[in-house]
Structures are given as structure tokens and as C-alpha cells.
DSSP file (Angstrom, degrees, kcal/mol; ACC not computed):
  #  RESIDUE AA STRUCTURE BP1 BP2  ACC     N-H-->O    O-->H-N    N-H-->O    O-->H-N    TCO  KAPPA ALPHA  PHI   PSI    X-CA   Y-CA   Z-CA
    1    1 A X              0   0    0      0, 0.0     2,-0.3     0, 0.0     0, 0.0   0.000 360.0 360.0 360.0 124.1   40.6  -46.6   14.4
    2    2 A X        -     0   0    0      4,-0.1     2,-0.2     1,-0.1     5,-0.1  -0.278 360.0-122.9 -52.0 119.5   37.1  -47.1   13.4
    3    3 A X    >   -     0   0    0     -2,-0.3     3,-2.7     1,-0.1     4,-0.3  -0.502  28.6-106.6 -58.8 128.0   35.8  -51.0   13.6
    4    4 A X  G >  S+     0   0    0      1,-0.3     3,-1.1     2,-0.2    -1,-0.1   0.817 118.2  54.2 -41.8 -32.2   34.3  -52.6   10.6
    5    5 A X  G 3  S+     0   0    0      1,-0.3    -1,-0.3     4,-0.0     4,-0.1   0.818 102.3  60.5 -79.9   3.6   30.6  -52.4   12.0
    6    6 A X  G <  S+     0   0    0     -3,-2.7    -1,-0.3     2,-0.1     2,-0.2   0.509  95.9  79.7-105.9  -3.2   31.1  -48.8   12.5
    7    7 A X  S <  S-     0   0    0     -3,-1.1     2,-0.2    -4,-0.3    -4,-0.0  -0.537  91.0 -93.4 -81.7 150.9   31.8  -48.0    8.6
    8    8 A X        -     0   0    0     -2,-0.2     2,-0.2     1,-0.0    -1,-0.1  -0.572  45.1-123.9 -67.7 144.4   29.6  -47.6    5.8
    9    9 A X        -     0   0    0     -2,-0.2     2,-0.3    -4,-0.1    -1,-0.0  -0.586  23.6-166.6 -84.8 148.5   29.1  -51.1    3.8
   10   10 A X        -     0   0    0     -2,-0.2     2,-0.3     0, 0.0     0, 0.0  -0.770   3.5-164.5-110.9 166.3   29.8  -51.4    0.1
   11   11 A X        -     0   0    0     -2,-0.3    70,-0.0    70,-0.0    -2,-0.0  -0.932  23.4-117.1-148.3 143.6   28.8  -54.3   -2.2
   12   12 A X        +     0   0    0     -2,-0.3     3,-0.0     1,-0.1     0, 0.0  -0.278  29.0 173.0 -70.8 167.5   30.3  -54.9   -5.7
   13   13 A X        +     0   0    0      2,-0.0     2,-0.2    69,-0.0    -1,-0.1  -0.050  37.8 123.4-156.7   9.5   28.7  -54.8   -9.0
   14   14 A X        -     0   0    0     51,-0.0     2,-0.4     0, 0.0    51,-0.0  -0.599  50.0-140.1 -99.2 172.9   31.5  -55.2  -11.6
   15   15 A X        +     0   0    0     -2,-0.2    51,-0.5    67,-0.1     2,-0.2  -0.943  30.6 178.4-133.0 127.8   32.0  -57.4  -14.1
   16   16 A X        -     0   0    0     -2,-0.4     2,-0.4    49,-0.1    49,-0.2  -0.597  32.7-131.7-127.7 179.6   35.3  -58.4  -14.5
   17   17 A X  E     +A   64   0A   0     47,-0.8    47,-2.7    -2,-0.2     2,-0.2  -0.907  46.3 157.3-136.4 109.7   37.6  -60.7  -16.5
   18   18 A X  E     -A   63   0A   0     -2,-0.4     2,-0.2    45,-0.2    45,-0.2  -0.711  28.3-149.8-144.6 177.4   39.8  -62.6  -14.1
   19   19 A X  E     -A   62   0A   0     43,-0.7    43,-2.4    -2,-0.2     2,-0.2  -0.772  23.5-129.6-160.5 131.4   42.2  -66.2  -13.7
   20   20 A X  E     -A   61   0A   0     41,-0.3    17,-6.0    -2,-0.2    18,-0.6  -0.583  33.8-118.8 -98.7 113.1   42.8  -67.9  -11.1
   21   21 A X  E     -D   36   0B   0     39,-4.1    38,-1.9    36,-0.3    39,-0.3  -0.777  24.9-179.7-102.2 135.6   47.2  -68.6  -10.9
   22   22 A X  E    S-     0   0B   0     13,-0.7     2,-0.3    -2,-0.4    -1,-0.2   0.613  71.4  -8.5-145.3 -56.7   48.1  -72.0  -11.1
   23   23 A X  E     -D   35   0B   0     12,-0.6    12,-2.2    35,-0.1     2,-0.5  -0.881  55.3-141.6-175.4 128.8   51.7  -70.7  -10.8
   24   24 A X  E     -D   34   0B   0     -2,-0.3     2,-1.0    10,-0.2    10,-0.2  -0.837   6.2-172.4-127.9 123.5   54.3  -67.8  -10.7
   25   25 A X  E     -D   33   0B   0      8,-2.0     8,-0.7    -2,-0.5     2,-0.1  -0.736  12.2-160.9 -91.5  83.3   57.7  -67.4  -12.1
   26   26 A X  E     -D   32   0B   0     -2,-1.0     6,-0.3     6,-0.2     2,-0.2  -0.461  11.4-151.6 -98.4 152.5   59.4  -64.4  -11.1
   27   27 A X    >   -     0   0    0      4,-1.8     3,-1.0    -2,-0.1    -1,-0.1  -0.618  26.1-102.6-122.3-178.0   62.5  -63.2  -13.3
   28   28 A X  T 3  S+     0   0    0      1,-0.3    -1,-0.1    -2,-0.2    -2,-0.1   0.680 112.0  59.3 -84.9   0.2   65.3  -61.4  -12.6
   29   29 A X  T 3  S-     0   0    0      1,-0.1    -1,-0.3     0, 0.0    19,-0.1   0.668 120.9 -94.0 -79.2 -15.5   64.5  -58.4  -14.0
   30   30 A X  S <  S+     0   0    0     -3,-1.0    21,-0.2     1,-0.2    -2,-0.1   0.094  91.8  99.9 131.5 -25.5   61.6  -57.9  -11.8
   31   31 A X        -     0   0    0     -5,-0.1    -4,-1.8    16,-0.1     2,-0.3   0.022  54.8-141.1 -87.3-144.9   58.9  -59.2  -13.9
   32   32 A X  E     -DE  26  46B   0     14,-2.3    14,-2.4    -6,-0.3     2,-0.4  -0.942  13.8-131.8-161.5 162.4   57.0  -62.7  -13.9
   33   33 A X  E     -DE  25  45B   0     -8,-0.7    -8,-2.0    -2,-0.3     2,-0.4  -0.903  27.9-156.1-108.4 139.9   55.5  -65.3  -15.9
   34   34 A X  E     -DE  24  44B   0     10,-1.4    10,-0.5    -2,-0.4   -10,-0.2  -0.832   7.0-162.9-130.9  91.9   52.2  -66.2  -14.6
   35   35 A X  E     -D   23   0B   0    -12,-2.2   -13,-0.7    -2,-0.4   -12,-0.6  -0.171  19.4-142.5 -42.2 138.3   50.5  -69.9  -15.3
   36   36 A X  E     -D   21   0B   0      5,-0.3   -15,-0.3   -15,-0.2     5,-0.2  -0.973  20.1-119.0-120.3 157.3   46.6  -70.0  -14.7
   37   37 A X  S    S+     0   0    0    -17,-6.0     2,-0.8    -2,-0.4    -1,-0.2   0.865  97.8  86.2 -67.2 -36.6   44.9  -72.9  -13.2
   38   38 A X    >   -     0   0    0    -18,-0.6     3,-1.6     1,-0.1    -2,-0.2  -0.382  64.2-162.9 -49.2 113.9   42.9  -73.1  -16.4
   39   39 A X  T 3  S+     0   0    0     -2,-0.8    -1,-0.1     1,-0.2     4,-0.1   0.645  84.2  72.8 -84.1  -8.3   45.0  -75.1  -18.7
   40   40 A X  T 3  S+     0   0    0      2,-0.1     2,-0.4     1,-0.0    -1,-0.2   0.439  95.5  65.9 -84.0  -4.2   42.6  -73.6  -22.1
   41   41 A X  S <  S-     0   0    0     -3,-1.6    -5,-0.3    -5,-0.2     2,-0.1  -0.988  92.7-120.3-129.6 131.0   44.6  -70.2  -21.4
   42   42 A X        -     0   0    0     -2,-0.4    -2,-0.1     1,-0.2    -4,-0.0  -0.351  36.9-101.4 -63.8 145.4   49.0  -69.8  -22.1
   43   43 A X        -     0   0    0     -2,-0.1     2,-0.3    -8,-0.1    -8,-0.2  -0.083  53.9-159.6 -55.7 151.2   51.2  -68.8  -19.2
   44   44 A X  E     -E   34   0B   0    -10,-0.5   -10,-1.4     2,-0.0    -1,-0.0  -0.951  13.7-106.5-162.3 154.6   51.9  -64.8  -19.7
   45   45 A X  E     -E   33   0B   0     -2,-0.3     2,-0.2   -12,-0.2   -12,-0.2  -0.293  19.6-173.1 -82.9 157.4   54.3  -62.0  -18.7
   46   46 A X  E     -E   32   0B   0    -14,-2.4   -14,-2.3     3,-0.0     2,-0.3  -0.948  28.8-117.7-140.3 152.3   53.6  -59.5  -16.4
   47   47 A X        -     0   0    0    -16,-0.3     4,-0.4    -2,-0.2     3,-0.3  -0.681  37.7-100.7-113.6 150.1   56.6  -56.2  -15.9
   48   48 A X  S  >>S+     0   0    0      1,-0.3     4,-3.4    -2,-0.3     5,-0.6   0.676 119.5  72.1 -42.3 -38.3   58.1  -55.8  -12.9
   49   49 A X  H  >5S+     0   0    0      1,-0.2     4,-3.0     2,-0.2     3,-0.4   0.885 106.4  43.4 -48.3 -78.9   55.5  -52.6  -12.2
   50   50 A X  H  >5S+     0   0    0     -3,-0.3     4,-1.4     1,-0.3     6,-0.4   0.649 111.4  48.4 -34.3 -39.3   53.0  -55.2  -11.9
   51   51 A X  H  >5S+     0   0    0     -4,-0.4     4,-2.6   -21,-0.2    -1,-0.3   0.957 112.1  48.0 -67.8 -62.9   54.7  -57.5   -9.9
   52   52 A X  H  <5S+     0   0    0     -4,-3.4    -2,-0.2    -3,-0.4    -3,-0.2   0.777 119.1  40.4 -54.9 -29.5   56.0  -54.8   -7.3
   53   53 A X  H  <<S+     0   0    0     -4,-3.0    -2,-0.2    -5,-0.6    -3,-0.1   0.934 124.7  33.6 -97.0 -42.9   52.4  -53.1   -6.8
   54   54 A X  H  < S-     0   0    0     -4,-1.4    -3,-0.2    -5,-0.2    -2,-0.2   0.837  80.3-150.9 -46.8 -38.6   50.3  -56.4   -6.8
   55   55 A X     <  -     0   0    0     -4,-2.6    -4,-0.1    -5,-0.3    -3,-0.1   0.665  24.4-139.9  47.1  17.8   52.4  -59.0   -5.2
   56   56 A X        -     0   0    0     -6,-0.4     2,-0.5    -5,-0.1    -1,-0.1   0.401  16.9-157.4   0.3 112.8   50.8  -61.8   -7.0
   57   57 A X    >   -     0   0    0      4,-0.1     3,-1.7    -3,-0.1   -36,-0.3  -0.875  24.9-108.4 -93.4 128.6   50.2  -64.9   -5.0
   58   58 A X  T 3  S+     0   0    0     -2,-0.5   -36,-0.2     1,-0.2     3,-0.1  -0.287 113.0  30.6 -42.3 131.0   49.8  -68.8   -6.3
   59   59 A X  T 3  S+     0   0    0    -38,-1.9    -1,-0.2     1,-0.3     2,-0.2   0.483 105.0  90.1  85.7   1.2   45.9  -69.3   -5.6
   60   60 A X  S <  S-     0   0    0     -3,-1.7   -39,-4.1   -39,-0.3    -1,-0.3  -0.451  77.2 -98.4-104.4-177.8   44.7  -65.6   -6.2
   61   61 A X  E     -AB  20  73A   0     12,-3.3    12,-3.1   -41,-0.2     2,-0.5  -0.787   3.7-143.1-121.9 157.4   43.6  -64.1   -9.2
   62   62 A X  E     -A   19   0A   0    -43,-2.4   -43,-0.7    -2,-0.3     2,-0.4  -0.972  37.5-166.2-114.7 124.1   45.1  -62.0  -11.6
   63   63 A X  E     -A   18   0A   0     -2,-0.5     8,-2.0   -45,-0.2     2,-0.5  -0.955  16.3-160.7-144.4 125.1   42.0  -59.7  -12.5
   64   64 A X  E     -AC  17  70A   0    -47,-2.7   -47,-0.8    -2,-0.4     6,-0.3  -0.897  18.4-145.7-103.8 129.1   41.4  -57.1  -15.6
   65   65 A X    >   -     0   0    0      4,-6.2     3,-2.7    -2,-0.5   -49,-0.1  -0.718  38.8 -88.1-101.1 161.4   38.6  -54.3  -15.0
   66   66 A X  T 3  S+     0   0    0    -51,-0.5    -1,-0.1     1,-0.3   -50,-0.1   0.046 123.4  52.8 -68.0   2.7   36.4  -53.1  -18.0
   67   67 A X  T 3  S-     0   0    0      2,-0.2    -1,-0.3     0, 0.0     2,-0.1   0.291 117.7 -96.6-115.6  25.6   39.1  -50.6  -18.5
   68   68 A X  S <  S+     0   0    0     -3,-2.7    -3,-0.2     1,-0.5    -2,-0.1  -0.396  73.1 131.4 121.6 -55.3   41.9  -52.0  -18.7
   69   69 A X        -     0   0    0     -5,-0.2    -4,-6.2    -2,-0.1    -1,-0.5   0.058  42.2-146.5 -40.9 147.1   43.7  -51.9  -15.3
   70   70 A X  B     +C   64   0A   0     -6,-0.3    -6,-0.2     2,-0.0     2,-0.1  -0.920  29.5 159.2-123.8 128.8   45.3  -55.6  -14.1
   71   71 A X        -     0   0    0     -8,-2.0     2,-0.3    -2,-0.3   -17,-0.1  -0.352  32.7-133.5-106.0-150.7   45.2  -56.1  -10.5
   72   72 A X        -     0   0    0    -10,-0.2     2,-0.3    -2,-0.1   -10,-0.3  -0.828  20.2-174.3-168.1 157.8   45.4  -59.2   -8.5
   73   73 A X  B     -B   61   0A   0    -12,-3.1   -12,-3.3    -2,-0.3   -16,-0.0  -0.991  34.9 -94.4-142.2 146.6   43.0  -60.1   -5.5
   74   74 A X     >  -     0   0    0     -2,-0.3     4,-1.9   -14,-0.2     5,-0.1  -0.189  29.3-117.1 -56.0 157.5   43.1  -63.0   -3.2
   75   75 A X  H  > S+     0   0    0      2,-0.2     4,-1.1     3,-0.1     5,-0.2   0.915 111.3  53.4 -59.3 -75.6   41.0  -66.3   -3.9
   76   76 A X  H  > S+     0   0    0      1,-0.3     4,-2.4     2,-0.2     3,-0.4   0.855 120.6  36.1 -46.6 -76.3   38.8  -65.9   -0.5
   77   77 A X  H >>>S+     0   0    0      1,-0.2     3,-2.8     2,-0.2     4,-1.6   0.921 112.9  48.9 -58.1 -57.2   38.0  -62.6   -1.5
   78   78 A X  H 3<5S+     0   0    0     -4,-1.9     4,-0.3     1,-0.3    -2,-0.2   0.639 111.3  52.2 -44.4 -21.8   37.6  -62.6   -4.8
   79   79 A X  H 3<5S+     0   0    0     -4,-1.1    -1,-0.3    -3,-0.4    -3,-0.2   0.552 106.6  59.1 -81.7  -6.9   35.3  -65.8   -4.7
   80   80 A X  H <<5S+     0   0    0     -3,-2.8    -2,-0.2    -4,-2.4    -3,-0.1   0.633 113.7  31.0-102.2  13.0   33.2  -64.0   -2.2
   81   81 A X  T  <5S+     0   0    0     -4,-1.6     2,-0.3     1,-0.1    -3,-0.2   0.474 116.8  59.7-102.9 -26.4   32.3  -61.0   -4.3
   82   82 A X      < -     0   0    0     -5,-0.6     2,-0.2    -4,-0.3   -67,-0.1  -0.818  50.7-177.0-119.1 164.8   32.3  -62.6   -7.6
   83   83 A X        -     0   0    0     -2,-0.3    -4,-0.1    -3,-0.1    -3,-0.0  -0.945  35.3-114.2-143.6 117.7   30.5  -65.4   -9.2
   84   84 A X        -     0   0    0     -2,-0.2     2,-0.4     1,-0.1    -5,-0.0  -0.065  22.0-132.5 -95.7-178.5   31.4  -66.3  -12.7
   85   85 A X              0   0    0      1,-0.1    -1,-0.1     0, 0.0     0, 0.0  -0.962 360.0 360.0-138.0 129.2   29.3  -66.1  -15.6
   86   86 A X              0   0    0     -2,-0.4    -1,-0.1     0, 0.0    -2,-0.1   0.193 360.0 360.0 -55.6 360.0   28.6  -68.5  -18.3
């Protein structure tokens, strides 16, 4: 398996729409409620899809790209590729 210095490097450039989860409620059907650490934004569902391909973690981010797709990315990355904008 090739070593990270031995790969090509990338660096981001999207602009994203993202929240930082405060706290996650998973129900029994598969899906979740998801709190964000902002307290200016409501708690919201996410279906079971989401839940099973992400794995949402407390202290990661729940992230929507400029077309729509919802991911989620861990804090430590996701604060060292993005920087938010006023």
C-alpha cells in the first residue's frame, strides 16, 4: 500500500453549509434526531439511509454540499479544511 507522501496531494476549495452536532438521538426505526451545537438552529431528523452510511458522531459535523448531498465529517478534519465565512 502506497504511503501518504508517495500520493498525489489535494486541497479543498468548496464552499459548504455545515453544523457542528451538539447531540444525536437515534430511533428505532433507524433514523436520528440530530441537535447542533448552535442553539439559533432546531434539532432535525435524518432517515435511517443517512444514519447507516455516515455514522454521525457527537462533535462532527453534519455537512450539505452545493448540491444537495448531506454527509457528515469529523470535527479535526473538517476544521482543518474549512474556515467559516461571515
Amino acid at each position: 500500500m502506497p504511503t501518504e507522501k508517495e500520493l498525489p496531494r489535494y486541497t479543498s476549495h468548496k464552499t459548504v453549509h455545515a453544523l457542528k452536532i451538539q447531540d444525536i438521538h437515534e430511533y428505532d426505526d433507524g433514523g436520528g434526531l440530530i441537535t447542533p451545537s448552535l442553539n439559533a438552529y432546531a434539532s432535525f431528523q435524518v432517515d435511517k439511509g443517512y444514519m447507516e452510511k455516515h455514522q454521525p458522531q457527537v462533535g462532527g459535523y453534519y455537512v450539505v454540499y452545493k448540491d444537495g448531498y448531506t454527509s457528515w465529517s469529523p470535527a479535526i478534519a473538517f476544521e482543518d479544511g474549512y474556515t467559516l465565512v461571515e
